[in-house]
C-alpha positions in Angstrom: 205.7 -16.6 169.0 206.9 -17.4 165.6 210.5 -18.8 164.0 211.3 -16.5 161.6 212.9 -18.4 157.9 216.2 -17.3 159.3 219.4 -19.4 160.5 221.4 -19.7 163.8 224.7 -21.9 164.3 224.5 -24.7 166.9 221.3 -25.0 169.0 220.5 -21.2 168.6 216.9 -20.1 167.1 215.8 -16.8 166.1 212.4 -15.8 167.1 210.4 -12.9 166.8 207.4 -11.1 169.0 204.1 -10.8 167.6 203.2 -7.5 169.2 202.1 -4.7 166.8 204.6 -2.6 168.5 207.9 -3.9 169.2 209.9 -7.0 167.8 213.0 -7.6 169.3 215.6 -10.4 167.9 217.6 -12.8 170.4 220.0 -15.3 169.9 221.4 -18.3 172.1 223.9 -21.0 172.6 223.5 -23.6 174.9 223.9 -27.4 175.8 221.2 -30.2 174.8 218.9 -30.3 178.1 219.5 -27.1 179.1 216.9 -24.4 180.2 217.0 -21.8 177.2 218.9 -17.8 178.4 216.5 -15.0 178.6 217.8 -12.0 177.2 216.6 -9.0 179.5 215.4 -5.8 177.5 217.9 -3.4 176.8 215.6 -0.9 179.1 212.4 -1.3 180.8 212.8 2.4 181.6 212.4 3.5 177.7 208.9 3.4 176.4 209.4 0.4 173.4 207.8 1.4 170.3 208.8 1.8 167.0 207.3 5.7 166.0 207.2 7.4 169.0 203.6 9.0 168.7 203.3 13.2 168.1 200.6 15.2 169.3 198.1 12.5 170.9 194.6 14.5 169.1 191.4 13.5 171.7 191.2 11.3 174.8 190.9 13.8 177.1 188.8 12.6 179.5 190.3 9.3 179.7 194.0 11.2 179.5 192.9 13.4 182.5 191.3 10.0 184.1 195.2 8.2 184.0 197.1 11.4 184.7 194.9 11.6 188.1 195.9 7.8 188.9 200.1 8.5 188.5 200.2 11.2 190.8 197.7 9.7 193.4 199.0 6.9 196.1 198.5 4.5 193.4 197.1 0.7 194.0 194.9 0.8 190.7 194.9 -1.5 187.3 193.9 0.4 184.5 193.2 -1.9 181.3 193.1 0.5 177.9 191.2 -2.4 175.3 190.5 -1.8 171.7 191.1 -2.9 168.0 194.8 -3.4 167.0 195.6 0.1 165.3 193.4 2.7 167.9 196.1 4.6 169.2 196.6 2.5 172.9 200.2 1.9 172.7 200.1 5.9 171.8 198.2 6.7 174.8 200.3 4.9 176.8 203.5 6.5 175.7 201.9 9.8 176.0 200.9 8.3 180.3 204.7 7.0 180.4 206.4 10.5 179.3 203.6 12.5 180.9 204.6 10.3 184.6 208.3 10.5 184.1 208.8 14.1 183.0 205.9 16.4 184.5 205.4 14.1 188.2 209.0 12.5 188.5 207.1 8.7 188.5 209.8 6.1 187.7 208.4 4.5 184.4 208.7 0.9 183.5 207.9 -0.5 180.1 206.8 -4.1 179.8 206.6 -5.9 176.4 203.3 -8.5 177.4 202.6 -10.0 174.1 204.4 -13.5 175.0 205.7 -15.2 177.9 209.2 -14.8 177.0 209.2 -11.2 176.6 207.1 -10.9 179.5 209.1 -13.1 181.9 212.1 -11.0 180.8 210.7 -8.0 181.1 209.1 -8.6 184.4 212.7 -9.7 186.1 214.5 -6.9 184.7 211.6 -4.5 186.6 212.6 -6.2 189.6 216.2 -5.8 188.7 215.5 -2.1 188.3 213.7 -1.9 191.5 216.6 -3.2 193.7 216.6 -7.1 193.6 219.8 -8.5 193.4 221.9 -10.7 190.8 221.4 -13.6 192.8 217.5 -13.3 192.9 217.3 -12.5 189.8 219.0 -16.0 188.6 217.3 -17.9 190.9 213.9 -16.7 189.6 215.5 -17.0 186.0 216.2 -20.8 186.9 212.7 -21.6 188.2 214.0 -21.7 191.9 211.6 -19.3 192.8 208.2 -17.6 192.2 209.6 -15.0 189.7 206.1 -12.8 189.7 206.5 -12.7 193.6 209.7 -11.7 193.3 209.5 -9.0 191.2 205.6 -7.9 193.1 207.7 -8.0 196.3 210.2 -5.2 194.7 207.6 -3.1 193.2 205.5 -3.2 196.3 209.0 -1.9 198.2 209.9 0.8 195.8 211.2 3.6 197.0 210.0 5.7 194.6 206.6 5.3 193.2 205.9 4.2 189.6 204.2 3.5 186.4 204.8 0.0 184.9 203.2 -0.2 181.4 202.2 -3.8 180.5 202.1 -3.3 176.5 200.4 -5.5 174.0 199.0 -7.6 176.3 196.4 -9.5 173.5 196.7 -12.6 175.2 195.6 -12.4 178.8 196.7 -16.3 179.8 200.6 -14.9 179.4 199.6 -12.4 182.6 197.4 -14.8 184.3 200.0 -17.8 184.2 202.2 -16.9 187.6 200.0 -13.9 188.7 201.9 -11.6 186.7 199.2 -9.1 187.0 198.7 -7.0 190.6 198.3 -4.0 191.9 200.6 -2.0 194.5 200.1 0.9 196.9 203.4 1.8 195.6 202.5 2.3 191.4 199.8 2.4 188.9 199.6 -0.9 186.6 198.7 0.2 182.9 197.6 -2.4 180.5 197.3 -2.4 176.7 195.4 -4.9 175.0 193.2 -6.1 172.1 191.4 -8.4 174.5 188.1 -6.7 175.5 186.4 -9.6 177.9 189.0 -11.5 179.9 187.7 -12.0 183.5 191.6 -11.2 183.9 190.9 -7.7 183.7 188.1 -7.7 186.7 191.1 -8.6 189.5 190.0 -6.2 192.7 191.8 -2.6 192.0 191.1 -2.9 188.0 189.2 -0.4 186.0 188.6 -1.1 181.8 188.7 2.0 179.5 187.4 1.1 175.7 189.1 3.2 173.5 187.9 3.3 169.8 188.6 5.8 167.2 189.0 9.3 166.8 185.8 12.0 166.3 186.0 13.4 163.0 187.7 16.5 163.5 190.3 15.1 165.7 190.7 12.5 163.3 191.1 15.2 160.1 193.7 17.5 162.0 195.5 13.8 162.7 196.2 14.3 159.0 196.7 18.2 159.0 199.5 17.5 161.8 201.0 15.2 159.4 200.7 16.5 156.0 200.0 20.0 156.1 200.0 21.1 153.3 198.4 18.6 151.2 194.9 20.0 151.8 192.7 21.7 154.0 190.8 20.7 157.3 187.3 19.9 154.9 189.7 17.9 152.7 191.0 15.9 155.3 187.4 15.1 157.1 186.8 13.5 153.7 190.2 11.4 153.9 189.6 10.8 157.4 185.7 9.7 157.3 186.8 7.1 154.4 189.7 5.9 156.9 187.1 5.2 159.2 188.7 7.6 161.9 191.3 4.4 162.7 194.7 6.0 164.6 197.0 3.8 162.6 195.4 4.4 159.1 195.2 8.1 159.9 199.4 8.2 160.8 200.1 6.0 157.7 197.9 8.3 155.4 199.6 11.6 156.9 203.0 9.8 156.1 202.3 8.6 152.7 201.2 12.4 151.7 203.7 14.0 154.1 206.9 11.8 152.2 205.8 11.6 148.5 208.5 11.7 146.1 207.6 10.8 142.6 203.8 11.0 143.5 202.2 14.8 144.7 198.7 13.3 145.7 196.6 16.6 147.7 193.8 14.9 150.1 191.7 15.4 147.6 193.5 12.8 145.2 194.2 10.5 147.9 190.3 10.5 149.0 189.7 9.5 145.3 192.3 6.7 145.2 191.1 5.6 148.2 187.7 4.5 146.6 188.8 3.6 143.5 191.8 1.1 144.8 190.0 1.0 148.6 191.6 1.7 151.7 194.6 -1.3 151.5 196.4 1.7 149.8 197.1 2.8 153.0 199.9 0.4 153.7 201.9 2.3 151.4 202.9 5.2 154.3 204.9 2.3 156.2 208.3 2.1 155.7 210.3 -1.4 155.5 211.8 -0.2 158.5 208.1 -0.7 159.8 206.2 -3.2 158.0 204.8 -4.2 161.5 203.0 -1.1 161.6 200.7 -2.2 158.3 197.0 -1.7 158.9 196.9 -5.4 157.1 199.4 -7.0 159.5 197.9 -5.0 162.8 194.9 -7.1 161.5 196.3 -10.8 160.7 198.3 -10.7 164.2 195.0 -11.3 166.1 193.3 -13.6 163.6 196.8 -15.3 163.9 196.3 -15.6 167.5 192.6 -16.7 167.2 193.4 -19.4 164.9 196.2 -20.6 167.6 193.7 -20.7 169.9 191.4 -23.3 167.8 189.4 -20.6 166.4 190.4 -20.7 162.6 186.8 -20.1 161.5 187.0 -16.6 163.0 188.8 -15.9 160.1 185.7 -17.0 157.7 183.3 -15.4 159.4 185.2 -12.0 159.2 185.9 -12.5 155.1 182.1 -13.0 155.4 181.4 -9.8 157.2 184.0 -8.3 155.0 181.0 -8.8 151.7 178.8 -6.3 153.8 179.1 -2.6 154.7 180.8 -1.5 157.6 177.7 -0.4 159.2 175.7 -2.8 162.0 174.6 -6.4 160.7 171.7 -7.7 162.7 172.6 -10.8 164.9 170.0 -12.3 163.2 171.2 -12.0 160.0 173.5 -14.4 160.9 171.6 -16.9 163.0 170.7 -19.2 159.8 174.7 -19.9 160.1 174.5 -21.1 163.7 170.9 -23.1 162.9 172.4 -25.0 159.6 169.8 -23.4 157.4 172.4 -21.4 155.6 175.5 -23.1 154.7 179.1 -21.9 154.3 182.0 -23.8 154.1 184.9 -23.7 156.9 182.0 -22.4 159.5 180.4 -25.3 161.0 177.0 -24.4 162.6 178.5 -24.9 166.5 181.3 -23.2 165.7 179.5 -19.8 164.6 178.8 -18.5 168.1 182.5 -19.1 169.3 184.1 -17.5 166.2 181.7 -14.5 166.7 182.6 -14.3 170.3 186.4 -14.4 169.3 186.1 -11.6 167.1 184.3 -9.6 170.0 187.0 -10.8 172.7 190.2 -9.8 170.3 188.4 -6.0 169.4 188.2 -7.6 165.5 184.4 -6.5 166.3 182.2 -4.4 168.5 178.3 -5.0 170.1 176.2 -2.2 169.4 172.4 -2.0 170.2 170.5 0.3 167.5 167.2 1.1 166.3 165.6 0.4 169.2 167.5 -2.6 170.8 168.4 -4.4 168.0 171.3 -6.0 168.6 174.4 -5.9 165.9 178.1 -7.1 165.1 180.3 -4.3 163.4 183.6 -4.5 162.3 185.9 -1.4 161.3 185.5 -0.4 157.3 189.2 -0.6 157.4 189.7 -4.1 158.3 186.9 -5.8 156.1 188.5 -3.4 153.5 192.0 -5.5 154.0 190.1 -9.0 154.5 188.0 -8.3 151.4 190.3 -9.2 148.9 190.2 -12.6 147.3 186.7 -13.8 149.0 185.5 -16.6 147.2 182.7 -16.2 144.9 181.0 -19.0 146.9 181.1 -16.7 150.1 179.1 -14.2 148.4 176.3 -16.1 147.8 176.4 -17.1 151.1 176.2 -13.4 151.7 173.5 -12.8 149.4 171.4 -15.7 150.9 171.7 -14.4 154.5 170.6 -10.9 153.6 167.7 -12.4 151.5 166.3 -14.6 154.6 166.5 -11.7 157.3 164.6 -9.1 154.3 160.9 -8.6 156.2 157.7 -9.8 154.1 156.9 -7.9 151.4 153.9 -5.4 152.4 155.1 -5.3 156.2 155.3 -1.5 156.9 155.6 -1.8 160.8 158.0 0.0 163.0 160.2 -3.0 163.9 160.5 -3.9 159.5 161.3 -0.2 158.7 164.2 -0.2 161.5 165.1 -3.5 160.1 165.3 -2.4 156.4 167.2 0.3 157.4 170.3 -1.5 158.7 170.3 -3.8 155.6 169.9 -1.5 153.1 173.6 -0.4 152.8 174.7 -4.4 153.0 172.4 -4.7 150.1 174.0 -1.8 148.2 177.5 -2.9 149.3 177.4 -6.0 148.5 175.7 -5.1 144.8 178.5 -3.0 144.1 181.4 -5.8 145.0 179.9 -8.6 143.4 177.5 -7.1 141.0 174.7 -9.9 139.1 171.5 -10.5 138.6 170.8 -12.1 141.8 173.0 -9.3 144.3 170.7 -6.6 141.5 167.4 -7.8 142.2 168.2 -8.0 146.4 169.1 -4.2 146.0 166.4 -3.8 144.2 163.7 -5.0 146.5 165.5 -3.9 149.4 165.0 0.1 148.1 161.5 -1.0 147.2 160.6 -2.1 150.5 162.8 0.8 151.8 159.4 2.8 149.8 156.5 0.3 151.0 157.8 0.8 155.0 157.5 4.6 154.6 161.3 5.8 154.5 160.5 8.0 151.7 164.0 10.0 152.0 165.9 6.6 152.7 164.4 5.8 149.4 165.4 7.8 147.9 168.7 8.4 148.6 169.3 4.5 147.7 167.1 4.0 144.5 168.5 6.4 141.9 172.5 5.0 142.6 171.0 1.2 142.6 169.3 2.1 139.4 172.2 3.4 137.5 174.9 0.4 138.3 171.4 -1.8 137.7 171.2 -0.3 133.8 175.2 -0.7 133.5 174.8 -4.4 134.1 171.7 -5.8 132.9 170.9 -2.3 130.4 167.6 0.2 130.9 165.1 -2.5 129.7 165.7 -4.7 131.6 162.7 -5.2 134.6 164.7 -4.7 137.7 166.1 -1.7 136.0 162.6 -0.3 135.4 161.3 -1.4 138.9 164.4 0.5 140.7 163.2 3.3 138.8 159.8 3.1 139.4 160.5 3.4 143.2 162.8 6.3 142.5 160.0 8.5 140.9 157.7 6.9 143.9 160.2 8.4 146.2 160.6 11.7 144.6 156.4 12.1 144.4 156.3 11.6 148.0 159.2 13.5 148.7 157.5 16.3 147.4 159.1 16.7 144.0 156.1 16.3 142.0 157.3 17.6 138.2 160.2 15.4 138.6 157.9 12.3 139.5 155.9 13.2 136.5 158.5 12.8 134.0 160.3 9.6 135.6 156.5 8.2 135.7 155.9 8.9 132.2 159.5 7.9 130.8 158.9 4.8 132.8 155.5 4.1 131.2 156.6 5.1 127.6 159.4 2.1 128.5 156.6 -0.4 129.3 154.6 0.0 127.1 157.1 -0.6 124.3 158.2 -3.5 125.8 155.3 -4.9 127.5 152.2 -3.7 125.7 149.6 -1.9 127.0 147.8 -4.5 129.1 150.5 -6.0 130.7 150.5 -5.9 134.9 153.5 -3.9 135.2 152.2 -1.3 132.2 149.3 -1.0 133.9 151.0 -0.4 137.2 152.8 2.2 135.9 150.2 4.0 134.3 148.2 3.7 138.3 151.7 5.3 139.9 151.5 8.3 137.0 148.4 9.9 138.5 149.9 10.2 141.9 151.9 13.4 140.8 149.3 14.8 138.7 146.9 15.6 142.0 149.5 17.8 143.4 150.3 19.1 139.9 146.6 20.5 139.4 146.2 17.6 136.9 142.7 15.8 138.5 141.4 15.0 135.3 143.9 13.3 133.6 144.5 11.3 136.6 141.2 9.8 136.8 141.5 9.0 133.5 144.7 6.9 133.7 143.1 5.6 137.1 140.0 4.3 135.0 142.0 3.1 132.2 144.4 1.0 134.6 140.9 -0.1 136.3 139.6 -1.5 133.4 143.0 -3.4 132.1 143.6 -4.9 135.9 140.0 -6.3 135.7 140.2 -7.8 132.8 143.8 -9.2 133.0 144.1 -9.5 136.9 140.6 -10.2 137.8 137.9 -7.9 140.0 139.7 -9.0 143.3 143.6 -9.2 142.5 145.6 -6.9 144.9 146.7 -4.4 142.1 143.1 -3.9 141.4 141.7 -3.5 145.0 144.5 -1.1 145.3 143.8 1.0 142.1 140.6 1.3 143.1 141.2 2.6 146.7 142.8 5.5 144.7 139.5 6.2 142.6 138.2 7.4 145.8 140.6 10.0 146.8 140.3 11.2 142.8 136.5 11.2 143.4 137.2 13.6 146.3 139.4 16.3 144.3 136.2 16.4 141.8 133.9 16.8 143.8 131.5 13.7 142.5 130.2 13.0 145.9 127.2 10.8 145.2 130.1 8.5 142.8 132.3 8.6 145.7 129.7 6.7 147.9 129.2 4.2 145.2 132.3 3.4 144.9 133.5 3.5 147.9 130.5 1.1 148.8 131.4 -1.4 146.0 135.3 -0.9 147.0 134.9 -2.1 150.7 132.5 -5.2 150.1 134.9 -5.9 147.3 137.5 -5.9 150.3 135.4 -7.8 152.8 135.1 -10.7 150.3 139.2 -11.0 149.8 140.9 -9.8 152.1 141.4 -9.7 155.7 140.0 -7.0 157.5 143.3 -5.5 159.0 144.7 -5.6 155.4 146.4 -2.7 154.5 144.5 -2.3 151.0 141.4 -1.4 152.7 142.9 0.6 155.3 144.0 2.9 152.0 140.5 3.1 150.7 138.9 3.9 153.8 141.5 6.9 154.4 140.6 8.0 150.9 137.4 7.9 151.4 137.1 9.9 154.8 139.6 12.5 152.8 137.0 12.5 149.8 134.6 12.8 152.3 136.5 16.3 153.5 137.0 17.0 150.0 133.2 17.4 149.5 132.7 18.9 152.9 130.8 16.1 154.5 132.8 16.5 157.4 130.5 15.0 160.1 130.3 12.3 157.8 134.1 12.0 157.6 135.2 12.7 161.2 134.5 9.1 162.9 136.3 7.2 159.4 139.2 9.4 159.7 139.8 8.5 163.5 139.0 4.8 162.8 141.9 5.4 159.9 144.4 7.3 162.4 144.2 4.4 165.0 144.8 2.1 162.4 147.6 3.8 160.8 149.3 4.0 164.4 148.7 0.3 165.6 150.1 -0.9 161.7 152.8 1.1 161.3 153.9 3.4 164.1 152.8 7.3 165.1 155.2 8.6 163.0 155.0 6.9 160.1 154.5 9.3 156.9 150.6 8.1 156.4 149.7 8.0 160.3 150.5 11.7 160.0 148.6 11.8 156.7 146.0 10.3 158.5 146.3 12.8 161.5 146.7 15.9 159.4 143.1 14.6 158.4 141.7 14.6 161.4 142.8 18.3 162.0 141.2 19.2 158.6 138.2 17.6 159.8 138.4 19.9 162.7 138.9 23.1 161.5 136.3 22.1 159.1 134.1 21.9 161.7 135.1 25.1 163.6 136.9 23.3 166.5 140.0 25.6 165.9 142.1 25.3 168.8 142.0 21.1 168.7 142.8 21.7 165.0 145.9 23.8 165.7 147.2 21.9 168.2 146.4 18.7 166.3 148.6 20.5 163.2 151.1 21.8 165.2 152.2 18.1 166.2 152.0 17.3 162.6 154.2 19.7 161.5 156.7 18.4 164.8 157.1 15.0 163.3 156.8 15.9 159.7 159.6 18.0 159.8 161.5 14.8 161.6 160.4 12.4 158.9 160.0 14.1 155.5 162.3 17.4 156.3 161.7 21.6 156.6 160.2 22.4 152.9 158.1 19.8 152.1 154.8 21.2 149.7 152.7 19.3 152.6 154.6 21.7 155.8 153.6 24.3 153.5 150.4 23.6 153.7 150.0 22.5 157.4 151.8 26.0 158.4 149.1 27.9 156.0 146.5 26.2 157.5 147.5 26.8 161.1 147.9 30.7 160.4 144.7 30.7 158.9 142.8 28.5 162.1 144.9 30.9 164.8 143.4 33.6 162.6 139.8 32.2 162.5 137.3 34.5 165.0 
């Protein structure tokens, strides 16, 4: 409860609830020493919000769930528990008129968000449901149990009932006095923010999650509202961007529905909404109903939180506000609780308790991804409103957690690539609201080892973006701006669009080499990436030749056993193959491996590379005996390293049924391309030149005699 800046005369005090749907003002006189009037509600049999909701889009199953409890015998609990702003006061309006009107249920209507409005609330149910003056005052005056009165009354209703218990974010105002039961006589329905309370697991209760709207519920929300602002596409956009959230959706139908010196379509408003974020929303509440701002629907339960001794809730969300609204690891954060990672106004015991306050106040969810890694999330509306005004400092405590959870470099197992891919949008996120060197360079390697773990596509679709707002702050020349190119014209040779690779590569070389000179490490890493597109461009030749070239300059400035050069190499064989110089091949190839064996260890992924180019070259000159027992060496390693589906393990396997069809074993090859052309599809999508190429060789082995 909090005392509003306002005056009273005498002893009276003005206070105000803090429910997000109903504030209602009392005022009272009375002598030093004596016990302070409650003021019943004006009706418990009036549903108390402040927008009566329109058509309730969704919910149906939980809707046909609740309108099967009022018209059975009753004796259940049902607790609806979600994120301030979801639509539960909504639902439960829709439950209250639904009882009342269509199955003649007497409906009761409880403010819960404080004991005051509770306790009032409560006795004036009991007044409604036959207890008398006298009772009532007694209970009033602490002369008797006031929850067994009023229980006693509900349980001896004549007619049955729905008593709503709204806004009921703090469960200790229920449990103090028992004020929560269950009857034969009614059905008890609960609204609150709270998702965890052991309150809610009295015998007779059932919890319902509610969370937001699917999209096209959530777009004809708008449509309802505003139609003719824009169309249903229009609004998915809007809607999407709002994050599907009940409350933002009504106050952006209501901005666009009541413009009048603005004429925004849902096309405009989509575009303010990213260039000014989503805190424009606010603007669709009326004075008359300031508590209905997204923002406020927000602060009430960080409000409560920090009442509860839990101000560094409040930090930790600003913190979660620098990142996407997408899943964040646990573990990113676990350098917070462990002390490794700093932040001030989050002491390291206090992490896990603010976390599990966010959780229990529905500020933040628990999801399990990517194979049961667990992860925090928060709404993209909420960090959107906490976001503003985060201390510089908190960024880089951002920036520092995102770093330490980044896998080693080189590591392209399963478990890294499902971790890269729930930190790659942090990374971008973060980059684009607090854009520096530091926040650049994080992207940067995040989209490069986006590449190196196999997520060609994911690469893609993060690298050219990162490299543009990289040039815009630190200009084309500089080196994280030619590296987040570099793995953008990787990405677009493995993704199959080789002409395009070509003239990144080369651009990217021509850059270098101006800069850098020809012998410098990353010039003669960009003339080794250059040859990759020019094998699927019919360009063999020249590709050895730029191989040999970087060969030579990676000996001499690196040294014969430097990783650049091992891995250069590796690629001579494959070129060796397209020749056809099979007796250079072996050489190499020979030289290559004891090379490898002298440096490296032997599970190291550089001489796992030469070996598969060496069974391919091996093909290539149709030595296929020869290659068949290297390439299943190579598929079993490509598995056990980095997963069965991982673009090179079915490289490796599209091999092996080459090698078969080679050697007249048709139906193992076509069934062996048939699964490669299965998970391809999955990983690298329908057209790629290499499904081409799997589906010509399949027709021609089902066609073979």
């Amino acid at each position: 409860m909090n005392e509003l800046g306002a005056r009273a005369s005498g002893q009276g005090r003005i206070f105000q609830t803090t429910g997000d749907q109903y504030i209602q003002e009392h005022h009272h006189h009375h002598d030093p020493g004596a016990a302070p009037a409650q003021r019943p509600p004006d009706s418990v049999r009036m549903p108390l919000v402040g927008r009566p909701p329109g058509i309730l889009r969704n919910r149906e199953e939980l809707r046909a769930l609740l309108a099967a409890a009022v018209t059975g015998p009753g004796g259940d609990a049902h607790v609806v528990h979600g994120m301030g702003g979801c639509g539960k006061t909504a639902l439960a309006y829709w439950l209250f008129t639904e009882a009342v009107r269509t199955h003649g249920r007497i409906g009761l209507w409880v403010n819960a968000s404080e004991r005051m409005s509770l306790r009032a609330g409560m006795l004036a149910v009991a007044g409604d449901r036959g207890a008398s003056a006298g009772e009532l005052a007694a209970a009033a005056a602490g002369q008797r149990a006031a929850a067994d009165l009023v229980w006693h009354y509900l349980d001896h209703s004549s007619d049955p009932w729905l008593l709503v218990l709204d806004n009921a974010d703090d469960p200790s105002v229920l449990e103090d006095g028992a004020w929560l039961r269950t009857s034969p006589r009614g059905t008890v329905l609960v609204t609150t923010r709270h998702a965890t309370s052991p309150l809610w697991r009295i015998p007779g209760a059932i919890r319902h999650a509610l969370g937001v709207l699917p999209l096209d519920d959530a777009a004809q929300v708008l449509c309802d509202l505003a139609p003719d602002t824009g169309d249903l596409d229009s609004a998915r956009k809007v809607a999407e961007r709002l994050g599907r959230l009940p409350l933002a959706l009504t106050l952006a139908g209501s901005h666009l529905a009541h413009q009048l010196l603005e004429s925004w379509s849902m096309d405009e408003y989509d575009r303010k909404l990213a260039e000014e974020s989503t805190a424009i929303v606010d603007r669709g509440a009326s004075h008359a109903q300031s508590r209905h701002l997204v923002g406020r629907t927000w602060q009430l339960s960080l409000d409560a939180l920090t009442e509860q001794g839990l101000p560094d809730a409040t930090t930790l969300l600003r913190l979660l506000s620098c990142w996407a609204a997408d899943p964040v690891p646990l573990e990113v954060l676990a350098p917070l609780a462990r002390g490794s990672v700093a932040v001030d106004g989050l002491e390291p015991p206090r992490v896990e308790p603010a976390l599990r306050g966010l959780l229990d106040h529905s500020l933040a969810e628990l999801v399990v991804v990517a194979d049961g890694v667990r992860c925090v999330r928060a709404h993209g509306v909420l960090l959107d409103s906490v976001a503003a005004g985060v201390p510089e400092a908190l960024r880089e405590v951002a920036t520092a957690l995102l770093e330490a959870a980044l896998p080693e470099r080189g590591v392209a197992s399963p478990k890294a690539r499902d971790l890269l891919a729930l930190l790659a949008p942090h990374a971008s996120a973060l980059f684009r609201a607090a854009p520096s060197e530091r926040t650049a360079g994080l992207a940067v390697r995040v989209a490069r080892q986006v590449f190196d773990a196999g997520d060609f596509a994911g690469a893609l679709g993060l690298a050219p973006g990162m490299a543009d707002r990289v040039e815009e702050l630190l200009s084309g020349q500089h080196p994280l701006a030619l590296e987040a190119r570099e793995t953008e014209a990787k990405a677009l040779w493995r993704m199959g669009r080789y002409p395009e690779a070509e003239a990144l590569h080369r651009r990217i070389l021509g850059r270098r080499e101006l800069l850098l000179g020809t012998d410098h490490p990353d010039t003669l890493r960009s003339v080794y990436d250059l040859h990759f597109p020019l094998i699927f461009l019919d360009k063999a030749d020249e590709a050895e030749r730029l191989l040999r070239r970087a060969l030579e300059g990676q000996r001499r400035v690196l040294g014969e056993d430097a990783h650049d050069t091992l891995q250069t190499w590796a690629a001579l064989l494959e070129i060796l193959g397209c020749l056809g110089k099979g007796r250079e091949l072996d050489a190499e190839a020979a030289a290559f491996l004891d090379a490898c064996r002298r440096g490296l260890p032997s599970d190291h992924l550089i001489p796992l590379h030469g070996r598969h180019n060496y069974a391919w070259g091996l093909h290539a000159v149709n030595r296929d005996a020869e290659a068949e027992p290297l390439a299943r060496r190579v598929l079993a390693d490509r598995i056990r390293l980095h997963g069965p589906d991982h673009p090179l393990a079915l490289s490796a396997l599209s091999l092996t049924a080459q090698v078969a069809g080679a050697l007249g074993r048709y139906d193992e090859a076509c069934a062996t391309i048939k699964e490669v052309i299965e998970r391809r599809e999955r990983v690298l999508g329908t057209e790629h030149p290499f499904l081409v190429q799997d589906r010509r060789w399949l027709a021609d082995w089902r066609a073979a005699p």
